[in-house]
TIPA-805556 format. One line per field, with one value per residue (C-alpha): x, z, y; residue in one letter. Coordinates in steps of 0.1 Angstrom, whole numbers, plus 5000, padded with zeros to 4 digits. Last residue first. Example, Ala and Ser with C-alpha at 12.3 -4.5 7.8 and 13.67 -1.06 7.14 Angstrom:
u <- (5137 / 5123) .
w <- (5071 / 5078) .
v <- (4989 / 4955) .
r <- (S / A) .
***
This chain:
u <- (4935 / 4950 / 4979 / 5015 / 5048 / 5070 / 5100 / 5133 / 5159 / 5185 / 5211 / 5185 / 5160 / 5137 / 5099 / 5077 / 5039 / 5031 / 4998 / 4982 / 4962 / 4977 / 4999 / 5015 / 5021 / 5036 / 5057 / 5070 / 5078 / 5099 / 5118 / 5152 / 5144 / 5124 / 5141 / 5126 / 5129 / 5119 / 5147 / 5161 / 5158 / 5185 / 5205 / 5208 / 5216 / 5241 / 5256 / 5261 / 5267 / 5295 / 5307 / 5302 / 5329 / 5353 / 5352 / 5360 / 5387 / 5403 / 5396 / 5412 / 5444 / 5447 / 5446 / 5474 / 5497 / 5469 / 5451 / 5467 / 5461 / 5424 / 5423 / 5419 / 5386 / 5370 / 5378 / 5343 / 5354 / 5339 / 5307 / 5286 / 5310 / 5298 / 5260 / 5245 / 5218 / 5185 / 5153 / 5147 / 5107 / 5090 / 5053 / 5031 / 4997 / 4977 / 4935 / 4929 / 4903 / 4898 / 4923 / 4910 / 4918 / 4956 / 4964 / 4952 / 4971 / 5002 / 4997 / 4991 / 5026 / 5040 / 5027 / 5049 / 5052 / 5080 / 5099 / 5072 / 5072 / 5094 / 5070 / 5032 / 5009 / 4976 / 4959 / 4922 / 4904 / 4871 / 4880 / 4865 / 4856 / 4880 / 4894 / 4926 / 4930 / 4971 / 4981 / 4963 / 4949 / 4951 / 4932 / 4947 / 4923 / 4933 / 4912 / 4922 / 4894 / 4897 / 4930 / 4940 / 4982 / 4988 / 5023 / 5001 / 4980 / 5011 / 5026 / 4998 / 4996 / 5035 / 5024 / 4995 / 5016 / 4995 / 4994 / 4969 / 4973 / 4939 / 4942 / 4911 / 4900 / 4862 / 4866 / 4891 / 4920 / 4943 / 4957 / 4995 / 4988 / 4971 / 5000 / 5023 / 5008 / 5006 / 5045 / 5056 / 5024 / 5037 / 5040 / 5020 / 5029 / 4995 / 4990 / 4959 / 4947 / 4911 / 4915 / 4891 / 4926 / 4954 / 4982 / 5003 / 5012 / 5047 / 5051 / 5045 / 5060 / 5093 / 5095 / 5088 / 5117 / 5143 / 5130 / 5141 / 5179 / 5184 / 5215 / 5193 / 5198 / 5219 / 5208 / 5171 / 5179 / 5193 / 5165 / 5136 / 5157 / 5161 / 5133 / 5105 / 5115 / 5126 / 5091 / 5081 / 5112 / 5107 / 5069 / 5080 / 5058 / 5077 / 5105 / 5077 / 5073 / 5119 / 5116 / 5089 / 5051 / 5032 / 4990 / 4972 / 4950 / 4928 / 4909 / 4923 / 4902 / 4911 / 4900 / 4923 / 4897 / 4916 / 4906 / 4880 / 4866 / 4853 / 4821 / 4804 / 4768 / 4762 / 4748 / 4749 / 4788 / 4799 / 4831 / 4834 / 4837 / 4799 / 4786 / 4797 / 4785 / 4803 / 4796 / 4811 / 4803 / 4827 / 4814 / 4840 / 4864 / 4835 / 4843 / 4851 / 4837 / 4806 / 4825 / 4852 / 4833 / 4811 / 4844 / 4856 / 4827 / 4807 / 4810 / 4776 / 4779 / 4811 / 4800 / 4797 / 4769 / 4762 / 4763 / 4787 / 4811 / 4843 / 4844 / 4819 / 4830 / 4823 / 4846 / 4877 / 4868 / 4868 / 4906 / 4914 / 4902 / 4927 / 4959 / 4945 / 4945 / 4974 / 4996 / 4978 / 4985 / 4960 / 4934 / 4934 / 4925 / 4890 / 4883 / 4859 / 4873 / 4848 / 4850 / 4821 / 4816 / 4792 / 4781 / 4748 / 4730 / 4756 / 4759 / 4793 / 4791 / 4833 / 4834 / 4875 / 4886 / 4900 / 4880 / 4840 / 4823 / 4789 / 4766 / 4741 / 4720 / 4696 / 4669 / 4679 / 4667 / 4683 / 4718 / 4745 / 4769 / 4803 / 4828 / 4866 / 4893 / 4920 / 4900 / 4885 / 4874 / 4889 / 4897 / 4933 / 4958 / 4965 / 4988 / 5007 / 4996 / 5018 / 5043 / 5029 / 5022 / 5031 / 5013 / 5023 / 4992 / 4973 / 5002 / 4990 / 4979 / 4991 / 4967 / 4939 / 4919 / 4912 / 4920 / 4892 / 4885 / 4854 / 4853 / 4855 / 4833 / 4849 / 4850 / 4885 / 4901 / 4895 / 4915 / 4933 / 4903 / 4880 / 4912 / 4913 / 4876 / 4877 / 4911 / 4898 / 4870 / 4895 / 4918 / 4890 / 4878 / 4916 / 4915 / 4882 / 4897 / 4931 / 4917 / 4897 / 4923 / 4949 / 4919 / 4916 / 4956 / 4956 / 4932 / 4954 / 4986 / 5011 / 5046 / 5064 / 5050 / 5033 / 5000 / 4995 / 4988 / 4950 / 4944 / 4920 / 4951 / 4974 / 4947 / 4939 / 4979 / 4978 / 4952 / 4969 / 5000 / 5034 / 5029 / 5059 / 5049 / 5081 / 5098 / 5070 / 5052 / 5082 / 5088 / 5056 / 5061 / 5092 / 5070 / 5039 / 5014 / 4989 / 4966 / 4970 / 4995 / 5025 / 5003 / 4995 / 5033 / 5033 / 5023 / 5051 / 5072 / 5106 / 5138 / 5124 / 5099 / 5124 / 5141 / 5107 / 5099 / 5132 / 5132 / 5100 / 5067 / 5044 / 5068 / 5068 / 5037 / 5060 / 5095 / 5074 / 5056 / 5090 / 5109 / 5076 / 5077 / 5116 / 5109 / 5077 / 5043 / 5030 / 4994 / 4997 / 5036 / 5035 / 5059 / 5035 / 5002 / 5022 / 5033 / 4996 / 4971 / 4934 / 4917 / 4902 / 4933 / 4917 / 4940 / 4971 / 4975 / 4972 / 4995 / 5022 / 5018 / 5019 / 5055 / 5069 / 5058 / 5072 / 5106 / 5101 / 5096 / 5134 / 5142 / 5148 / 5141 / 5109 / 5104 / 5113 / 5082 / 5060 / 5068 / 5065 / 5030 / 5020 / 5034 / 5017 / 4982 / 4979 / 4986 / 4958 / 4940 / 4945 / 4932 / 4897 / 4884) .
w <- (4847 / 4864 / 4883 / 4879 / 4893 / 4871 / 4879 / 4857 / 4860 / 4839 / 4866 / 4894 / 4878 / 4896 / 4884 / 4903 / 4900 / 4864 / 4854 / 4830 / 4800 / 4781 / 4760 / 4796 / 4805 / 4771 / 4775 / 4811 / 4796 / 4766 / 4788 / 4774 / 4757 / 4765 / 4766 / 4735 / 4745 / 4718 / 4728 / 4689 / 4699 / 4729 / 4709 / 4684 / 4704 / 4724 / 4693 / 4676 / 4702 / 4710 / 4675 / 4673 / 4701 / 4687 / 4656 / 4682 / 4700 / 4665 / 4652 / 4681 / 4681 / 4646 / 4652 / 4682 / 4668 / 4645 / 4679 / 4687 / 4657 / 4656 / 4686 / 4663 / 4649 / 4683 / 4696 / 4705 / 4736 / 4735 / 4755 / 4722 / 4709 / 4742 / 4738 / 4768 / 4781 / 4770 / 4793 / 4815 / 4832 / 4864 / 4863 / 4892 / 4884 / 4913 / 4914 / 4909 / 4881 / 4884 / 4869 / 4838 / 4808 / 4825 / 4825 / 4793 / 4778 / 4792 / 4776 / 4741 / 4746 / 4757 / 4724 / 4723 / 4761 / 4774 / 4780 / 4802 / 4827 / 4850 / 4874 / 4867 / 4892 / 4890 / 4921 / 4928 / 4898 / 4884 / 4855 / 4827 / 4831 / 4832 / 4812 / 4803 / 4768 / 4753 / 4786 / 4777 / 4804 / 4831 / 4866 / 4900 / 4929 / 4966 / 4990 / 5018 / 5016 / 4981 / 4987 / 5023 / 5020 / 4985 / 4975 / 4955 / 4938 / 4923 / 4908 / 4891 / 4880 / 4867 / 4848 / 4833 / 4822 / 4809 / 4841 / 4864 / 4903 / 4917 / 4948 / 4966 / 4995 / 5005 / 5031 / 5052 / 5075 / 5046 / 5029 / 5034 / 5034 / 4997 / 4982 / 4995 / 4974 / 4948 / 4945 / 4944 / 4930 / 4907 / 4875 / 4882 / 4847 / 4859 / 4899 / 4896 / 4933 / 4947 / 4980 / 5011 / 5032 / 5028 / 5000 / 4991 / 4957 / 4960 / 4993 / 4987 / 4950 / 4971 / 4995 / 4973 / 4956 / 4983 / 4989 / 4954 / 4963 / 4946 / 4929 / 4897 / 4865 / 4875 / 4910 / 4901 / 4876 / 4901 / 4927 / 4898 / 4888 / 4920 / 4947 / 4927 / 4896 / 4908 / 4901 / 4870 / 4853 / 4854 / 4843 / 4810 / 4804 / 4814 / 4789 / 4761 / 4768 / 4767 / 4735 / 4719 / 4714 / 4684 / 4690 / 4682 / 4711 / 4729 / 4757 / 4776 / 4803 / 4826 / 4860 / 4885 / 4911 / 4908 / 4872 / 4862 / 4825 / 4808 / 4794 / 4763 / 4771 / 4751 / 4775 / 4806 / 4804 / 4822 / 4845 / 4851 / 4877 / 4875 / 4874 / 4885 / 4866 / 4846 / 4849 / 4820 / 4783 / 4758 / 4735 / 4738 / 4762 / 4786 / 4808 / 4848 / 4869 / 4887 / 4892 / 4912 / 4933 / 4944 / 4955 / 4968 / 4993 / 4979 / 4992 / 4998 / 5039 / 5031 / 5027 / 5056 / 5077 / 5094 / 5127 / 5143 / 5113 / 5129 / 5164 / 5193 / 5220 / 5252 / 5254 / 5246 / 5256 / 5296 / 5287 / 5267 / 5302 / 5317 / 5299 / 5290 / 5326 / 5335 / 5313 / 5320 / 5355 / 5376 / 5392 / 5410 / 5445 / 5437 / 5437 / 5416 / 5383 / 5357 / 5319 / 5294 / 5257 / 5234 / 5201 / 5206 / 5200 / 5212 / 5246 / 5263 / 5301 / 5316 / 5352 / 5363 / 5397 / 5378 / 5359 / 5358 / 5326 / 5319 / 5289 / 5262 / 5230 / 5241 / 5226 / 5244 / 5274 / 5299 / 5306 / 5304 / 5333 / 5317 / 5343 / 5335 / 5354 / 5366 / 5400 / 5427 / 5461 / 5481 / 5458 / 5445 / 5461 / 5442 / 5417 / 5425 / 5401 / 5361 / 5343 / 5305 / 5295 / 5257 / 5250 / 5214 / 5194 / 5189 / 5174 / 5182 / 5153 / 5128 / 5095 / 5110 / 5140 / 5161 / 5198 / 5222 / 5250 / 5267 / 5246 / 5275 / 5293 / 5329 / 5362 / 5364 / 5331 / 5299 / 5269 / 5268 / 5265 / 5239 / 5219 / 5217 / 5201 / 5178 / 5167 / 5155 / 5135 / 5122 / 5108 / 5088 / 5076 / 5061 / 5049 / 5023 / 5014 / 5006 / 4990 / 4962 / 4958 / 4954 / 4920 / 4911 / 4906 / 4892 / 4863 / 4857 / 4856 / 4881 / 4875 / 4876 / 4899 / 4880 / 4878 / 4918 / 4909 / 4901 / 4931 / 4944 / 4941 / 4960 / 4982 / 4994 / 4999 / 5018 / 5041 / 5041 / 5055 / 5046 / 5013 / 4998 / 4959 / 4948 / 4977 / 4996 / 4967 / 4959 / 4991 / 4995 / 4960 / 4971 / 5007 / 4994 / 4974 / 4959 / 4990 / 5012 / 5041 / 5029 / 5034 / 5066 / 5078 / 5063 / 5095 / 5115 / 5085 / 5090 / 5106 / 5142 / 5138 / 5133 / 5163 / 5187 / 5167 / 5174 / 5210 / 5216 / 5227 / 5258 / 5279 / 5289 / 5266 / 5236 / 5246 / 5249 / 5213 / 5202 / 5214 / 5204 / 5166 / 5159 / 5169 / 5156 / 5163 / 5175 / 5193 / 5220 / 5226 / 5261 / 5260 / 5243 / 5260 / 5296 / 5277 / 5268 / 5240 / 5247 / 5241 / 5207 / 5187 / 5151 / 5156 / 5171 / 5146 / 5117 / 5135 / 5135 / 5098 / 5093 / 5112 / 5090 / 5059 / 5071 / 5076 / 5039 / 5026 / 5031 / 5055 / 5038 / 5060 / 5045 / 5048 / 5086 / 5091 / 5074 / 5094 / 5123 / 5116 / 5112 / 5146 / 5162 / 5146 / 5157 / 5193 / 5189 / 5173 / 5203 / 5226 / 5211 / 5184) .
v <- (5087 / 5054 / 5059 / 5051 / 5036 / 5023 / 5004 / 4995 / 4968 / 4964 / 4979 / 4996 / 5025 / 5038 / 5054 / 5077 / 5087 / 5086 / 5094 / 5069 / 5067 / 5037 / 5066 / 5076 / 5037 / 5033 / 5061 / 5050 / 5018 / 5032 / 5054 / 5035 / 5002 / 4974 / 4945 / 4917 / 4880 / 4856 / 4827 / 4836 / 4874 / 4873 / 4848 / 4874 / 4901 / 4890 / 4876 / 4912 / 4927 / 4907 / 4907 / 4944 / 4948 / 4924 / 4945 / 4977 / 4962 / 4946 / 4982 / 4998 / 4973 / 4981 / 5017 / 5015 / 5042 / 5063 / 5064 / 5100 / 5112 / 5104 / 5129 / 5160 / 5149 / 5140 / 5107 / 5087 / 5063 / 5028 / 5022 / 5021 / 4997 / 4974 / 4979 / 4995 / 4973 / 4968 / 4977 / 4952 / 4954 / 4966 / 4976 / 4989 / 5006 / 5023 / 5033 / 5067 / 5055 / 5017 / 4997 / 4973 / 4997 / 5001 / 4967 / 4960 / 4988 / 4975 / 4939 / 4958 / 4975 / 4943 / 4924 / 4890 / 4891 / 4875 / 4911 / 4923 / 4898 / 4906 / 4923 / 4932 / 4946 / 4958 / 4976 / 4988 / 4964 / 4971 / 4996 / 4976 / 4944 / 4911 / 4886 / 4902 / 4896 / 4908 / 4889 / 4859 / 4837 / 4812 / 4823 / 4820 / 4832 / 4846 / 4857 / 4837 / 4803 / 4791 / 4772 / 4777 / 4782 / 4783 / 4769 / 4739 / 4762 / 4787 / 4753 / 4741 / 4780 / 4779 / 4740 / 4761 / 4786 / 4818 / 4836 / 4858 / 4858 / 4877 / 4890 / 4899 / 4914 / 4917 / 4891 / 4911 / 4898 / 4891 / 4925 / 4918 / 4883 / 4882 / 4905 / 4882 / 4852 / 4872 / 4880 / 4844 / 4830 / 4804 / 4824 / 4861 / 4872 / 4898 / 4903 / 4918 / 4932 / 4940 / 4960 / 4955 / 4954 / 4979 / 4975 / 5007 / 4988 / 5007 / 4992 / 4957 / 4961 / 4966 / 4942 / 4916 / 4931 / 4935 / 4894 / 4889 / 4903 / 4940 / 4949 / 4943 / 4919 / 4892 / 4894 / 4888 / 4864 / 4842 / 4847 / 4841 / 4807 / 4790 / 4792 / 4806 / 4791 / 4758 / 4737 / 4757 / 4743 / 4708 / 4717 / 4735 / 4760 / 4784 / 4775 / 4777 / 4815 / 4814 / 4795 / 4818 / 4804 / 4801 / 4816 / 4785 / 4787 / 4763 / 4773 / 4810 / 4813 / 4788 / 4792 / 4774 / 4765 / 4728 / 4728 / 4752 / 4747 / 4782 / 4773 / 4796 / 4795 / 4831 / 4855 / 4835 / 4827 / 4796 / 4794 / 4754 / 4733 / 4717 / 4757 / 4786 / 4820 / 4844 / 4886 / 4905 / 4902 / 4893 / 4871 / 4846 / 4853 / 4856 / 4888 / 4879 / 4909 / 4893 / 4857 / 4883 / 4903 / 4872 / 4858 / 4888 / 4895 / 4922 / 4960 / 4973 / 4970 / 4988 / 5017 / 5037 / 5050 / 5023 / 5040 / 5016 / 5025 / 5043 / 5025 / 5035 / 5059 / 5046 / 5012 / 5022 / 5060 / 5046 / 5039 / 5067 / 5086 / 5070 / 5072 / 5109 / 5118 / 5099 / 5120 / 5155 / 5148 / 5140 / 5160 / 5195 / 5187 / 5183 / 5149 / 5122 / 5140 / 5150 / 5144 / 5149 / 5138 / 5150 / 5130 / 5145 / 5111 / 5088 / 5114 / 5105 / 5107 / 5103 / 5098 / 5102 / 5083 / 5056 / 5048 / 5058 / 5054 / 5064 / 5059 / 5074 / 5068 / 5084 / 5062 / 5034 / 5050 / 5026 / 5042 / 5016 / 5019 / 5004 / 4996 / 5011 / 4988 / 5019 / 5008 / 5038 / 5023 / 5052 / 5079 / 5080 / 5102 / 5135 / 5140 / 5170 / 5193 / 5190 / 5212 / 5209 / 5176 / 5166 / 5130 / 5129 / 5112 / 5153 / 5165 / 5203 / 5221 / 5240 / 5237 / 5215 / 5207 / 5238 / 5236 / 5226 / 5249 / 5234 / 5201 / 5177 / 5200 / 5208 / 5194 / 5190 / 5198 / 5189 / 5202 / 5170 / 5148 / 5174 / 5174 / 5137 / 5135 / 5167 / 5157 / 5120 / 5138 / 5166 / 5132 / 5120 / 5149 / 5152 / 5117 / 5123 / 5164 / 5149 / 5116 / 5139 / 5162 / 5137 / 5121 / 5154 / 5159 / 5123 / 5140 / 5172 / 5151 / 5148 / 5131 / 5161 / 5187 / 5215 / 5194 / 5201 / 5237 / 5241 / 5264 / 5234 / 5213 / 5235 / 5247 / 5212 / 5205 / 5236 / 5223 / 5191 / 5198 / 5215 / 5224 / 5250 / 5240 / 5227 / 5218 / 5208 / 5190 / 5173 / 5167 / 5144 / 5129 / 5113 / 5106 / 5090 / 5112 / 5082 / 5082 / 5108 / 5095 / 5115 / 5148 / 5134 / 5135 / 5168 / 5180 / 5192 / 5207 / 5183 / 5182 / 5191 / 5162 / 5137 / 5139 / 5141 / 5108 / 5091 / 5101 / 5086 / 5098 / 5096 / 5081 / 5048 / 5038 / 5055 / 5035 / 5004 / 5012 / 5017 / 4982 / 4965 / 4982 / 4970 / 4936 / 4929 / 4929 / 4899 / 4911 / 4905 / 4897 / 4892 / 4922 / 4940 / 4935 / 4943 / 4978 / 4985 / 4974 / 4973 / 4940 / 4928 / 4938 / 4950 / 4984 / 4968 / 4947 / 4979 / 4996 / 4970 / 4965 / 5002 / 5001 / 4970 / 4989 / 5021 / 5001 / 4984 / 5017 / 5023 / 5052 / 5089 / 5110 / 5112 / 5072 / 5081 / 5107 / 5084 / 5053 / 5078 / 5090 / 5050 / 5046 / 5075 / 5067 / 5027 / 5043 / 5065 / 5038 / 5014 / 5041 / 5041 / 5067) .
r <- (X / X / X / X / X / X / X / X / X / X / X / X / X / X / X / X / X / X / X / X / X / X / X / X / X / X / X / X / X / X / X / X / X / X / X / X / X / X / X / X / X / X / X / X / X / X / X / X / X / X / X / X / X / X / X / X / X / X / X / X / X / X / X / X / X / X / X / X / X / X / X / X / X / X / X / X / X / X / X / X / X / X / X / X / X / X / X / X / X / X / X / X / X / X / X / X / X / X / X / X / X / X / X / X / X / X / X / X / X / X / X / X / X / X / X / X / X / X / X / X / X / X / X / X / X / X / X / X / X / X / X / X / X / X / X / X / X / X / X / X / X / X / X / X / X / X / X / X / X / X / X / X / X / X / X / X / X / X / X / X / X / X / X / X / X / X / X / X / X / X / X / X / X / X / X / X / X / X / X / X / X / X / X / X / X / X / X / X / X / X / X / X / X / X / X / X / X / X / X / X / X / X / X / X / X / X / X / X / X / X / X / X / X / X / X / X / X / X / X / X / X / X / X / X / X / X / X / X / X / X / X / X / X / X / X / X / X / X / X / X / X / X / X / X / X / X / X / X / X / X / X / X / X / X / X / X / X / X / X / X / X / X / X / X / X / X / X / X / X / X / X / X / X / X / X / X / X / X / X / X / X / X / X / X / X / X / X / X / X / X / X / X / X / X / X / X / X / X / X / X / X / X / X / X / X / X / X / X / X / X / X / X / X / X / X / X / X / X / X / X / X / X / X / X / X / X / X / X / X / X / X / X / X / X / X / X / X / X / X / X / X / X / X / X / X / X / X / X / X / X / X / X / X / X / X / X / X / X / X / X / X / X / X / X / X / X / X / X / X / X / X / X / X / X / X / X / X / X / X / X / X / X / X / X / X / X / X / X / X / X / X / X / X / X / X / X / X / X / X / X / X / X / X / X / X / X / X / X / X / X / X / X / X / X / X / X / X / X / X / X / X / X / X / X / X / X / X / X / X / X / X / X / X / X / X / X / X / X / X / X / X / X / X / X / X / X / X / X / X / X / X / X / X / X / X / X / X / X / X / X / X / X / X / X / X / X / X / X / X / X / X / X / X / X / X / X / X / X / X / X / X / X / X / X / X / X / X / X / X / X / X / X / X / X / X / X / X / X / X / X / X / X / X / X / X / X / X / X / X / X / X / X / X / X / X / X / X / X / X / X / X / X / X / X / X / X / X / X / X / X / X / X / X / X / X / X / X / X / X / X / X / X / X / X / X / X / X / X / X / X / X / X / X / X / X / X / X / X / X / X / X / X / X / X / X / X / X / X / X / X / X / X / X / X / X / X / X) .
***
């Protein structure tokens, strides 16, 4: 673990801390972004990196990282910690918990880290919490145990350099990683020595003494007056100081020796050991999952701008890498599916129409949204994304930069519009080259295998499909087990008579006065309705009514996480059993 990931760790601990107090995820988003630059940065990352704005990382996160270089910590972060168990910022971390379902868990089942969270699930508990079913509970169990082995393999390194002292072992008096222990990313020095005058000769630039037996594994670091030996083979790590009038502070000491560790310790994977030597490049990932519309099987070929089937020679033409997989079809199309198609249309949607529509249905501005699925998707890189209703990219295309930096990502933007998909092509910023695919095809036939994708996403969509509970199945049967499911649709409005006050029996007398002007209220009322409704089904749009979507999700064979409601609009949250 270098020094960039110890500062990649504090700010993704306080995006957790501030989504539990209740920040929006957007904030966390904008914090886990940071960390995640400052983690591929080829050069360590200081105060002087920051300013010069290397890496980019945002207002907010260079005004904290300055305040933590300066002192260790920041006054926000000490704040938040007092409010809040001190280590259920990994619990919110596990993948599929999140902060609602963090303090659920901690108000419902009193978990305040990850070794409780393990014994929670192990215990057979977790499914007590709303929202958690036995097979998501295996699936939090799963990622608990995976990111807790994670976090005791950075805790053995960092608590090996602040237990050092002069001369000593680095891992002479270690603490124990786990329930209760120290916040290994917070630099918290107890009163320090007099720091002592630096060695003659000595540099804060680390030089790298490799040792010749290859075998070994080993090497030597001096920096600024510290030698630190680590032993590849042994993973041991040693720390002596070139003086003996008590060493540095505690503060400069780490500051140093993470130094030398940026280039001694090796980053996570060196070994080989992990797995993503067997992942495929998303291209390959994606010919090898695409199912023939016509015989169904799974794995399609390239050839002469087409998709072609193996098994039964069935091709799939391919214009402008736009894969269409839906051919001719005499399925009869609504008003409002037709309105998509209509290429005037298409070219305001994402900048006129979807913004509009937005407001009219949601408090929420379309950006608030992007935002949104962003977060609820909990996108990371490697990670192969559906976007289904996907019309000119709007939503894909940000789910392909939040992930963008790895060639196994994928986002694949799936729509039945061509004219929406001509338009998706021509807003995409390196066609074929960022991991990002458009394929035409039906909603009720998703052309793709069973349980190969990470993440499907679907927003405002719903209510143009003629089969929505079909569409939902579809989604669920091709999300990997564990892996997330993000709907949003309209559910139908309040009719106005249904608004109107219900007298009780005894109240009729009171509205025996004004009883034609409550039946003219109430017949205007049904009239309202009554046309709302019917211009609403002549354009073929159906809203979903109350619950419905979280029912279809459940009967689909999926957990649900959370769900929010915001005027018409409702959001889904859910995991694959």
């Amino acid at each position: 673990m270098n020094n960039n990931q110890i500062t990649a760790r504090f700010l993704k601990n306080l995006g957790a801390l501030l989504e539990l107090n209740g920040a929006s995820r957007s904030r966390n988003r904008i914090l886990r972004e940071a960390s995640r630059l400052i983690e591929e940065s080829g050069h360590l990352v200081g105060a002087a990196e920051i300013e010069r704005g290397e890496p980019k990382v945002g207002e907010e996160p260079a005004q904290t990282l300055l305040e933590y270089f300066e002192r260790g910590t920041t006054a926000q972060y000490e704040s938040l910690r007092e409010a809040f168990p001190e280590r259920l910022v990994d619990v919110v971390q596990v993948q599929g918990i999140g902060a609602t379902r963090a303090l659920a868990l901690h108000e419902g089942l009193g978990v305040v880290d990850l070794p409780t969270l393990i014994e929670a699930a192990r215990s057979g508990r977790l499914p007590s919490i709303k929202g958690i079913g036995a097979k998501n509970a295996e699936n939090i169990l799963a990622a608990a145990i995976a990111y807790q082995e994670e976090l005791d393999a950075e805790a053995e390194v960092l608590s090996q350099i602040i237990a050092a002292g002069p001369g000593q072992p680095a891992g002479a008096s270690a603490p124990a990683a786990g329930a209760g222990q120290q916040d290994l990313f917070v630099a918290e020095a107890p009163p320090a020595p007099p720091a002592p005058v630096e060695p003659p000769g000595s540099t804060l630039e680390a030089e790298l003494l490799e040792d010749d037996s290859e075998a070994a594994g080993g090497a030597q670091v001096s920096a600024g007056g510290a030698q630190v030996s680590a032993d590849g083979a042994q993973g041991a790590v040693e720390v002596k100081w070139g003086n003996s009038d008590g060493g540095p502070s505690l503060q400069e000491r780490g500051d140093r020796i993470r130094e030398a560790l940026r280039i001694v310790v090796a980053d996570e994977g060196d070994d080989g050991g992990d797995d993503e030597g067997d992942e495929q490049e998303a291209e390959d990932f994606l010919w090898s999952k695409l199912r023939c519309s016509a015989c169904h099987a799974v794995g399609l070929e390239s050839a002469d701008m087409a998709a072609q089937c193996p098994n039964c020679g069935r091709r799939h033409a391919m214009d402008d890498h736009v894969i269409d997989m839906l051919g001719t079809s005499g399925h009869k199309r609504t008003i409002a599916q037709l309105l998509m198609e209509f290429e005037p249309y298409s070219n305001i949607y994402e900048s006129l129409s979807r913004p509009l529509f937005t407001r009219f249905v949601s408090t929420r501005t379309v950006e608030d949204a992007y935002a949104a699925s962003i977060d609820l998707l909990e996108l990371d890189q490697g990670l192969k994304v559906l976007d289904l209703g996907c019309g000119p990219g709007n939503f894909t295309r940000r789910f392909a930069d939040a992930m963008r930096g790895a060639s196994t990502s994928l986002t694949v933007g799936v729509d039945r519009s061509a004219p929406m998909l001509r338009q998706a092509r021509g807003l995409q910023y390196n066609p074929g080259g960022d991991g990002l695919r458009y394929i035409q095809a039906d909603a009720n036939h998703l052309p793709f295998a069973d349980a190969c994708m990470d993440r499907v996403h679907c927003a405002a969509a719903l209510h143009l499909f003629s089969e929505p509970d079909r569409a939902v199945r579809e989604l669920v049967r091709v999300t990997k087990a564990g892996g997330l499911i993000v709907i949003s649709g309209f559910e139908r409005r309040i009719g106005l008579i249904e608004r109107l006050p219900k007298p009780k029996s005894a109240e009729w007398l009171l509205v025996l006065p004004v009883l034609p002007l409550a039946l003219a209220v109430a017949t205007s009322a049904v009239v309202i309705d009554s046309t709302h409704d019917a211009i609403v089904s002549a354009l073929g749009i159906r809203w979903l009514e109350q619950g419905e979507l979280r029912s279809l999700l459940e009967e689909a064979g999926a957990d649900i996480i959370e769900e929010e409601r915001d005027g018409m609009q409702v959001t889904v949250k859910a995991a694959r059993i």
